[in-house]
C-alpha positions in Angstrom: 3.4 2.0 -2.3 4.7 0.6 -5.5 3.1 0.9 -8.9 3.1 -2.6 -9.0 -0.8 -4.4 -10.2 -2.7 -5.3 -6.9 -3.4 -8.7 -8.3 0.4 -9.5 -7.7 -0.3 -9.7 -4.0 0.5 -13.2 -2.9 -2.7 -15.5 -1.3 -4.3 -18.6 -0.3 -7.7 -19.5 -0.3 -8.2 -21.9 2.6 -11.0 -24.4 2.8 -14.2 -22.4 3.8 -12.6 -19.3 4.8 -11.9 -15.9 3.3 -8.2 -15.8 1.4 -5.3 -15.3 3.9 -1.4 -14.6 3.6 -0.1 -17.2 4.9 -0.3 -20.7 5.5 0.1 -21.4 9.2 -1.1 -24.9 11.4 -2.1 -23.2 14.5 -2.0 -25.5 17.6 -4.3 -24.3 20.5 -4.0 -25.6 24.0 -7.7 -24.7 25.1 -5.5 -24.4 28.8 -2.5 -23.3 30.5 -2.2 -26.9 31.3 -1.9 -28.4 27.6 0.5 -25.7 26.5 3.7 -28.0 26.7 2.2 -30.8 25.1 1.2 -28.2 22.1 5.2 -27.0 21.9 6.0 -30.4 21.5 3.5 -31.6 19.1 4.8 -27.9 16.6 8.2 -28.7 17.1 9.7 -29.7 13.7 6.5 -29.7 11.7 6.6 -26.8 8.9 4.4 -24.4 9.1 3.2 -25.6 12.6 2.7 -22.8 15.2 1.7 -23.3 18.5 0.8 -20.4 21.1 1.0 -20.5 24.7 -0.9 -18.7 27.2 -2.0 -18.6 31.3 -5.7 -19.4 31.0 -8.7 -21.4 30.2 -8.6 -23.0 34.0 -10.4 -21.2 37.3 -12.0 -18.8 34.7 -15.4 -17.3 35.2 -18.1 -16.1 33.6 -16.9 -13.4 31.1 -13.0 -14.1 31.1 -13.9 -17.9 30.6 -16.7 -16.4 27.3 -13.2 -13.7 26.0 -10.5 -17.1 25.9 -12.5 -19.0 23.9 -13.5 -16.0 21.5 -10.1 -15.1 21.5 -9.1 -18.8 20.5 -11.7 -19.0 18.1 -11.1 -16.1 16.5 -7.2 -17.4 16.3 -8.0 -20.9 14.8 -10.7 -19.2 12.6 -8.0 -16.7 11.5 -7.8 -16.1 7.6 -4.0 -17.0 7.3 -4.2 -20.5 9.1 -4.6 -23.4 6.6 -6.0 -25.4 9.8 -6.1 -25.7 13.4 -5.4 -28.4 16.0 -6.6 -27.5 19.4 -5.3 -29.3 22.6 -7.4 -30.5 25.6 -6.6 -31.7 28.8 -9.8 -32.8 29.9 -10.7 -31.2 33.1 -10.3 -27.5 31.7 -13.0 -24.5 32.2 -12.6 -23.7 28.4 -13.7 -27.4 27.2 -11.3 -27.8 24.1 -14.2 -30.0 22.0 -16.1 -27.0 22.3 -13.3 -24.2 21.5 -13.1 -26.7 18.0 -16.4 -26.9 17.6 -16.5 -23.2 17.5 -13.3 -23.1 15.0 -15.0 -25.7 12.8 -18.2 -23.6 12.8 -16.5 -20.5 11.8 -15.6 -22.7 8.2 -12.1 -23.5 9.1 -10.6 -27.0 9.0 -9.6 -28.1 12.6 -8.5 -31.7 14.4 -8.6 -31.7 18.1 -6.7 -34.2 21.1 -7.3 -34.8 24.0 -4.6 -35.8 26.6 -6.6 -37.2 29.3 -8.6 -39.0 26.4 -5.4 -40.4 24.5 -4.0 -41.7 28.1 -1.6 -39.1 28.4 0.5 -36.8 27.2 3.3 -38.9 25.4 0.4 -40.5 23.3 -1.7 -37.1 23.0 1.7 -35.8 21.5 1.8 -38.9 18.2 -1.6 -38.4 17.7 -1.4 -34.6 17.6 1.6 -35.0 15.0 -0.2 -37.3 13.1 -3.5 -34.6 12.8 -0.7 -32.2 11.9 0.3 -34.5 9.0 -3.2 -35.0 8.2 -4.2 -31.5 8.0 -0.9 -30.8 6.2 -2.5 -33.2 3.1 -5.6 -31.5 3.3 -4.4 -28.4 2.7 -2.0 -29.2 0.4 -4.7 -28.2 -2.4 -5.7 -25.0 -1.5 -5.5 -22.5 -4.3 -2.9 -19.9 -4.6 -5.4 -16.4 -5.4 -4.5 -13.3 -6.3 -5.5 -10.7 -3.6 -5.9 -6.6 -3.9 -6.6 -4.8 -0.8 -10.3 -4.6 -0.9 -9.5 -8.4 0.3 -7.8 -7.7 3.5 -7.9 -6.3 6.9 -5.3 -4.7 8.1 -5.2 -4.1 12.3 -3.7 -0.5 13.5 -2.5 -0.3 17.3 -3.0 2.5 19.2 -0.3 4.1 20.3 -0.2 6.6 16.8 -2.9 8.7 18.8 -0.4 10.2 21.4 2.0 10.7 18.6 2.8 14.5 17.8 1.0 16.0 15.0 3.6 16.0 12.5 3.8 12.0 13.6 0.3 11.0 13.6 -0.5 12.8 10.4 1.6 10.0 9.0 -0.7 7.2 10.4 -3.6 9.5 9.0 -2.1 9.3 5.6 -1.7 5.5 5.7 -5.2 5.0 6.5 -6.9 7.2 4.0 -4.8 5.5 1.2 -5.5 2.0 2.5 -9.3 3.0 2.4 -9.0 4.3 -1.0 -7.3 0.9 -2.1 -10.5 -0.8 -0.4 -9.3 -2.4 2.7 -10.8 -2.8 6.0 -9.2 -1.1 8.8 -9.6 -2.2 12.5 -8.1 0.7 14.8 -7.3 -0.5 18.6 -8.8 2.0 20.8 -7.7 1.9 24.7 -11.1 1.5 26.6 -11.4 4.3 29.1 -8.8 6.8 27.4 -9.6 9.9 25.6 -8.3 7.6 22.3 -11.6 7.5 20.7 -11.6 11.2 20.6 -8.3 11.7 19.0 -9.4 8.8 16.4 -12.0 10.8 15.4 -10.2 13.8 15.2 -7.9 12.5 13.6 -9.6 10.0 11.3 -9.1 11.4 7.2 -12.2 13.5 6.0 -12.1 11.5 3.0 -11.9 7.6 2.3 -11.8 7.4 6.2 -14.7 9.7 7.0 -17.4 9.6 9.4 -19.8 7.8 7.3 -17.6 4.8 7.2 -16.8 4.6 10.7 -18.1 1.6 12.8 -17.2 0.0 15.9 -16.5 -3.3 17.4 -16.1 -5.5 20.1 -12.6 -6.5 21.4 -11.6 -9.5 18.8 -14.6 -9.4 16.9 -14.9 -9.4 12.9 -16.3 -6.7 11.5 -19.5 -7.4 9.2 -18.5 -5.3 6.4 -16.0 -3.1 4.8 -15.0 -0.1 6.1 -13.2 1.8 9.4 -14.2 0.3 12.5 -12.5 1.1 16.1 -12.8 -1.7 18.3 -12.1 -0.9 22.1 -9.3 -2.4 23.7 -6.9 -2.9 26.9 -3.8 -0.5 26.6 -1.9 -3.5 26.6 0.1 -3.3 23.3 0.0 -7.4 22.8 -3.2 -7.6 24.0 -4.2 -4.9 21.3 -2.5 -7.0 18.6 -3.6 -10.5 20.0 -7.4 -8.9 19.9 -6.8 -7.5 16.2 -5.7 -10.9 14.9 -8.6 -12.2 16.4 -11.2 -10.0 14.8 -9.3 -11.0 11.1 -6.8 -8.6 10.5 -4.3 -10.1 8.2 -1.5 -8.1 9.0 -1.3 -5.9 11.8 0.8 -2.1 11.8 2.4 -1.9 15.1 3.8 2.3 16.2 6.4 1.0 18.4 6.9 4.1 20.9 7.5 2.1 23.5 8.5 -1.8 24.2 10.0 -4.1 22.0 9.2 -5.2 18.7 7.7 -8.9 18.7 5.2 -10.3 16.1 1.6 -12.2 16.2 1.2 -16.0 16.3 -1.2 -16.0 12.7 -0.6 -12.5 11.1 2.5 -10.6 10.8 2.9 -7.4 12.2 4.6 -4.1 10.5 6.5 -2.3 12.9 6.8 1.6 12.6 9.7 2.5 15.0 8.8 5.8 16.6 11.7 8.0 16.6 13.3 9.0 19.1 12.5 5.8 21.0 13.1 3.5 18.4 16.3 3.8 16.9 18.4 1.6 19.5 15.9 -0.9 17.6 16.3 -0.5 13.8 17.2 -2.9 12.4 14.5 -4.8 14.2 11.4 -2.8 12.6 9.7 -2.5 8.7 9.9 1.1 8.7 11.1 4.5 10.8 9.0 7.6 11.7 11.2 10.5 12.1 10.1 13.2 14.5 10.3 15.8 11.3 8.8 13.0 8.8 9.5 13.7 5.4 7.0 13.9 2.8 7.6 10.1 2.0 7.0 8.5 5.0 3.6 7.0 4.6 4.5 5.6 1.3 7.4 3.8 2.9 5.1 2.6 5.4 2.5 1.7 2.7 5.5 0.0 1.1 6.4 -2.3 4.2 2.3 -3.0 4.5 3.0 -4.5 0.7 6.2 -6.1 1.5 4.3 -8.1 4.9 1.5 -9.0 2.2 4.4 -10.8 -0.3 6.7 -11.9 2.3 8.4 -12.0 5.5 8.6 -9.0 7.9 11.4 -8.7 10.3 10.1 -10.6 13.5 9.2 -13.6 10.9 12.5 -13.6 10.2 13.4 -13.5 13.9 11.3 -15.7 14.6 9.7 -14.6 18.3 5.9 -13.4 18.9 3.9 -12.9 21.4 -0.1 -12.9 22.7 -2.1 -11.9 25.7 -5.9 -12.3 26.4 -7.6 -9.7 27.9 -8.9 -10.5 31.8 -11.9 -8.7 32.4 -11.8 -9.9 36.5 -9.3 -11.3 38.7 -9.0 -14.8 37.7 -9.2 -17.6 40.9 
């Protein structure tokens, strides 16, 4: 990492939440149903964001409980300035209740309804127009200056399969991150011998077994520390659960699939050599199969460059999410 001061790390402090990075306007369609009508309203708006995804309809019991504490934990998300969540009506995940929820969390939050607004055409004027309002509103939140006791940052989980000469590099990254003071939230594949290797392979110091806790899948931690939170081996949903529990940028091992970034927090991708090197220029940072020495400060080094500015799939412009089904959905 550079020798640069901490307190140069660029931030936001957004009404009622903790500081974020960025500066997004998420737009949530609470359903599948609403997602086109949530495009629409994004398009051409800066900063506007809007995420699509299959459910919130036919959803039972625990998978219709995970959508909306996914959602939540989106809208609630430290790097959105505000949220705007999209209803049909008729949905299983009852959009006035997904922003209550966001609203309770701190975070400023407008919602429309389509069936309410007599359709979608009119949904889509007044969904610009709470865009527009929650622009102004946020137009006087405070730049802060940020050091990395301040931030979360979300770790995939695919390091843990890595060869040791690769995964001591991961181990590296997240002693020094606990030395500089920042939370870590480790995705651990539920069912898989991860958790072992995690501890195993967990540093003895900053990162020892006195600091580690656990949570649930997208779930904040309480406190400071290392936490692992369980998760489906899913690579997106790993990172859709991680930005969900707070993590303001995500580091993404990229051993297998293609690179593509997070809705709310951007996402530092470690191409794993050999694998990764048809992708190069599309990642923050290459691991070698003989790393040298360096390599976890140039990892450390895109972590900083995420915090100040764009990573590569910002640039590009393409992300992706996936919640979690627990049960066959009807």
């Amino acid at each position: 990492m550079s020798e640069s001061p901490v307190d140069t790390l660029r931030g936001w402090h957004h009404q009622g939440m903790p500081p974020g990075i960025r500066r997004h306007f998420l737009v949530i369609p609470s359903v599948i149903c609403a997602a086109q009508a949530a495009l629409t309203m994004a398009e051409g708006v800066a900063g506007a964001v809007a995420i699509e995804h299959q459910h919130g309809c036919a959803q039972l019991g625990g998978d219709a409980r995970l959508t909306e504490q996914v959602l939540t934990g989106l809208g609630a998300h430290p790097n959105v300035a505000g949220a705007l969540v999209v209803s049909l009506g008729c949905e299983t995940v009852q959009g006035a209740g997904l922003h209550r929820a966001i609203v309770a969390r701190g975070q400023r939050a407008e919602f429309v309804g389509i069936q309410q607004a007599g359709g979608t055409g009119a949904a889509v004027r007044a969904g610009r127009q709470a865009l527009a309002r929650l622009q102004r509103e946020s137009a006087a939140d405070p730049p802060v200056a940020l050091d990395w006791g301040d931030l979360c940052v979300g770790i995939e989980a695919a390091w843990l399969g890595l060869s040791p000469t690769q995964s001591q590099v991961f181990r590296e990254v997240i002693d020094q991150l606990q030395q500089r003071g920042a939370t870590v939230v480790q995705a651990i594949r539920a069912g898989g011998p991860d958790a072992d290797r995690w501890r195993a392979r967990t540093p003895a110091t900053g990162a020892g077994a006195a600091s580690l806790g656990t949570v649930d899948y997208a779930t904040r931690p309480s406190g400071q520390g290392v936490f692992f939170m369980e998760s489906p081996g899913s690579r997106i949903s790993q990172k859709t659960g991680l930005a969900a529990a707070g993590a303001h940028v995500i580091l993404s091992p990229l051993a297998a699939g293609l690179p593509a970034g997070c809705p709310v927090a951007p996402v530092v991708h470690v191409g794993i050599a050999p694998y990764a090197r048809p992708f190069a220029g599309d990642v923050d940072a290459m691991l070698e199969e003989d790393p040298p020495p360096a390599t976890a400060s140039a990892v450390l080094a895109a972590l900083e460059r995420a915090v100040r500015g764009e990573t590569t799939m910002e640039v590009v412009g393409t992300f992706e999410m996936a919640i979690h089904r627990i049960a066959p959905t009807m």
